[in-house]
N, C-alpha and C positions, 0 to 999 in steps of 0.2 A: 504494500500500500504506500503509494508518494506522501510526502511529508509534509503536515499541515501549512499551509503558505499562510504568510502575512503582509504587513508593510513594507518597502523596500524602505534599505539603510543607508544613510550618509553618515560619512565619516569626516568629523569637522576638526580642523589639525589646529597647533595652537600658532603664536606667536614664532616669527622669525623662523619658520619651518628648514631644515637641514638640507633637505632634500631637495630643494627648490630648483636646482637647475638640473639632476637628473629627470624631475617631472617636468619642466619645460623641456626636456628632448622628445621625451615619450610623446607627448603632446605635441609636437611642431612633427615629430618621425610619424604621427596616424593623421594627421594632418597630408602631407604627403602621401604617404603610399598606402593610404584609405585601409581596405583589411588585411594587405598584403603583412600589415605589421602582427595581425595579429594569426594568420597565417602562416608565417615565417615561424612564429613561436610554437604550432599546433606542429607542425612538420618536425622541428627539433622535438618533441614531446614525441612523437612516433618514432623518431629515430634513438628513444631510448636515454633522452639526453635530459633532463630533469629542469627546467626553467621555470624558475616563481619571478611571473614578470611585475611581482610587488615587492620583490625581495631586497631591493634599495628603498621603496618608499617609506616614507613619514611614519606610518602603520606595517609595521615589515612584516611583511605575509600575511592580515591579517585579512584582508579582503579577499584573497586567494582561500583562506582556513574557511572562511564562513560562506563563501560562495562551493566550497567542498560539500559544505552541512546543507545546501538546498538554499540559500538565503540571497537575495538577491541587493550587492551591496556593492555604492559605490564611493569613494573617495573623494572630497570636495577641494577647492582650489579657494582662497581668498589672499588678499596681499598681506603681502610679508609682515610689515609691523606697524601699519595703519592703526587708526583709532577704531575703538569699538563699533564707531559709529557706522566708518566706511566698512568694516570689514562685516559686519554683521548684514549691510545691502547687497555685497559681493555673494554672503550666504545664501540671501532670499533668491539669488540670480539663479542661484548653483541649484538650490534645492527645488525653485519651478520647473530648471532643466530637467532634473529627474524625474520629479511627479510629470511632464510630458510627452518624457521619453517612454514611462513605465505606465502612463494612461491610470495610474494609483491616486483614490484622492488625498491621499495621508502618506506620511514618510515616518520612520524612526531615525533620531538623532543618536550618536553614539560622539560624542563629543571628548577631548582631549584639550587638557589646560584651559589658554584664552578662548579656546573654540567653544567653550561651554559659557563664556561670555557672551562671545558671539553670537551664541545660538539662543540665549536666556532675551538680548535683545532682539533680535529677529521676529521672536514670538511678541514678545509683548510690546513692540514700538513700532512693528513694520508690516502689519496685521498677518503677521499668519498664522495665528494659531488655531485656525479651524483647519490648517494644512497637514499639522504636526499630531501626532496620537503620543508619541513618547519622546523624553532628551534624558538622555543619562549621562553623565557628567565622571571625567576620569581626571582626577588632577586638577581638576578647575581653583583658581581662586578666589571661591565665593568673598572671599571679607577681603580678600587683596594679600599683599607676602610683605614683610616687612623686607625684604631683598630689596622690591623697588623700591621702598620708599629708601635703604640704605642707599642703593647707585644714584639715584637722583639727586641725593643731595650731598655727595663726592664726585662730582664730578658728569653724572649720568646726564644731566640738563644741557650742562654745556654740548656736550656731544651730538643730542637730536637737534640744540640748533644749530651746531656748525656742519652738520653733513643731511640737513634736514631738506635742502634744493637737490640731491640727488636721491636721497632715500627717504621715505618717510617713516620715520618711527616714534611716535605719539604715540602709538599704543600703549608705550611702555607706562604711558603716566597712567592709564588705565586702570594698571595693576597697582598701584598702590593702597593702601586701605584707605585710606580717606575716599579715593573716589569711586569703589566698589562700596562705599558705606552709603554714598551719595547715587549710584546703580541701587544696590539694594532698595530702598526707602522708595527712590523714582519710580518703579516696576511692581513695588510691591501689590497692591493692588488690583493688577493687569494679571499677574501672575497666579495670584489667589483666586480669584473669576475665571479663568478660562480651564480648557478641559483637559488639559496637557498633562501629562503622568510625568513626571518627576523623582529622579533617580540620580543618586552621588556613587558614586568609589571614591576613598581614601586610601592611599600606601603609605609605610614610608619604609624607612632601612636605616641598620645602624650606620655610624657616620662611616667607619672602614670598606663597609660594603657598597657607600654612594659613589657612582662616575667621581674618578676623580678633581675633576672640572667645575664639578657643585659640589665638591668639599665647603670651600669660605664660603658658599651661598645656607649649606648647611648648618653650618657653625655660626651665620648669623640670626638664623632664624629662630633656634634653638636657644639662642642667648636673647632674644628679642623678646620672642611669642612661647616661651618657656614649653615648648611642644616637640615631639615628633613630626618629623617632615621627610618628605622626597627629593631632599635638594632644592627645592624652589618653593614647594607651597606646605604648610605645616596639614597636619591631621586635622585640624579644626574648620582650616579654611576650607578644605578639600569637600570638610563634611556637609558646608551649607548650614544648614538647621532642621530641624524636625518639623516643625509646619511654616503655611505662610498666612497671615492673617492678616487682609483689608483695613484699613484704621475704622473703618466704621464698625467692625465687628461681624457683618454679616456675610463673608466668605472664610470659608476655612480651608487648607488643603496641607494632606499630609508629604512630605517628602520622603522617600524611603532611602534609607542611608544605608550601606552596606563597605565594609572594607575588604581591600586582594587576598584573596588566599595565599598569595606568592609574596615574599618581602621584594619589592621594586623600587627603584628611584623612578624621578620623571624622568627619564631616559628610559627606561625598562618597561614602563607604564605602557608604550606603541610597541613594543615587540623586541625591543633591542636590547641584547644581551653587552656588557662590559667584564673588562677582567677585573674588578674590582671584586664581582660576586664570587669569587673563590674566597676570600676572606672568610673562615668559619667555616664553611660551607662543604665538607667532606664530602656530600652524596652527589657535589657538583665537580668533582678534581677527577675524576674519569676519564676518558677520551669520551667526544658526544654531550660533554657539560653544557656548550651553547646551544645546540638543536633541544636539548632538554629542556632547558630553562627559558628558549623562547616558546616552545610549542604550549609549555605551563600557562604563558601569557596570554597566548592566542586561546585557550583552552575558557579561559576568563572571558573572553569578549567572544565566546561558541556559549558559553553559560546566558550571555545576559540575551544574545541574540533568543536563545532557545525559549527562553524564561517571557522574552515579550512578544515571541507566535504563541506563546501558552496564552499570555493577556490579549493579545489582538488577533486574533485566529479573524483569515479571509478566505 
């Protein structure tokens, strides 16, 4: 018996995404050679030859993992490190293209870091949330990271205005707590009224096990926001809150919070394994420790995909 269908999925990435100019080839290469690109891949797969053509992206493998399980998902594109404002319109772009392409009147959100930003306003400022059935939120910084508000005021300011005529990146002011306190409060309202099912993941990881790279982002947060964190956003930010309540009283809506079965940094959180996680980690010092420890990951976003054809069965 085929396997109950539901809502198709985007995958909304966060800030300053890594992958940025692998996914611009991919894009400008099926642009070009229209199927022949995806073609090319079907032919090497026959030949025996093993190709995950998400296996560099932003989400490594995971779109490939859940389109395995029956699930039909696709990966969204917004700019680099815009404000919420822009990037959450570049979303609503993204997600019409799919509900278009896929004739669905509803999508599921499976969102990563600022992408859960992005997607929080989409829904409540850019009317779609009769589009949207569910956003689950991985890594988000609901209340903001005391990170930005640390770079910012060392030096981070000067930066977005002096490289600000080439790149834009305001978004970073975004993530401070002040103005996710000042997000919160704007939305709240909007959020608590409409029909959107709402869902957090929290990770985090000891500090030895975090990417090296988000060590001192670690160790700020932790001495800031006296919390466990991913590197970037503490447990609490992650978690959002338990309901959201209209100021007038008369909406109510539960949030359902859940944390990773896997210890992850925000790095880990999209599928990507570091050497970092041998630290402690015996059952991982094997040959096969990376394919391990990413499939763990992917295994995570096959759970919540499963979990919400159970809630939205079409």
């Amino acid at each position: 018996m085929p396997a109950q269908k539901t809502y198709p999925i985007a995958l909304a990435h966060g800030i300053a995404r890594f992958d940025f100019l692998n996914d611009a080839i991919e894009r400008e290469s099926r642009k070009l050679f229209g199927d022949v690109f995806d073609r090319i891949l079907l032919h090497l797969a026959n030949q025996g030859l093993s190709v995950v053509a998400d296996g560099l992206h932003y989400f490594r493998g995971i779109e490939s993992f859940l389109e395995a399980d029956g699930f039909d998902v696709q990966a969204t594109f917004v700019r680099f490190a815009n404000s919420v404002a822009d990037r959450s319109a570049d979303l609503r772009a993204e997600v019409n293209r799919i509900l278009q392409e896929t004739k669905s009147p509803k999508i599921h959100i499976i969102a990563h870091s600022m992408g859960g930003l992005d997607a929080r306003a989409m829904i409540a400022r850019l009317g779609m949330a009769e589009r949207v059935a569910s956003l689950t939120t991985i890594g988000t910084p609901h209340h903001g990271t005391s990170f930005a508000d640390f770079k910012l005021t060392h030096g981070g300011s000067d930066l977005i205005n002096l490289v600000g005529k080439a790149i834009d990146l305001n978004g970073f002011n975004d993530l401070t707590r002040d103005a996710c306190q000042k997000f919160n409060d704007a939305v709240r309202d909007s959020e608590a009224a409409n029909g959107v099912f709402y869902q957090t993941y929290a990770s985090s990881e000891d500090r030895e096990a975090v990417f090296v790279f988000l060590q001192m982002a670690w160790d700020i947060i932790k001495k800031e926001e006296q919390d466990d964190n991913d590197g970037l956003v503490s447990l609490k930010s992650q978690a959002w809150q338990p309901e959201i309540v209209s100021a007038d009283g008369k909406h109510k809506k539960q949030i359902v919070q859940k944390k990773f079965t896997v210890a992850a940094d925000h790095l880990n959180e999209v599928g990507w394994w570091d050497l970092n996680e041998l630290h402690g980690m015996n059952v991982f010092k094997a040959p096969g420790a990376r394919e391990r420890y990413e499939t763990k990951i992917r295994e995570i976003y096959r759970d919540i995909a499963r979990d919400l054809r159970t809630r939205f069965p079409v």
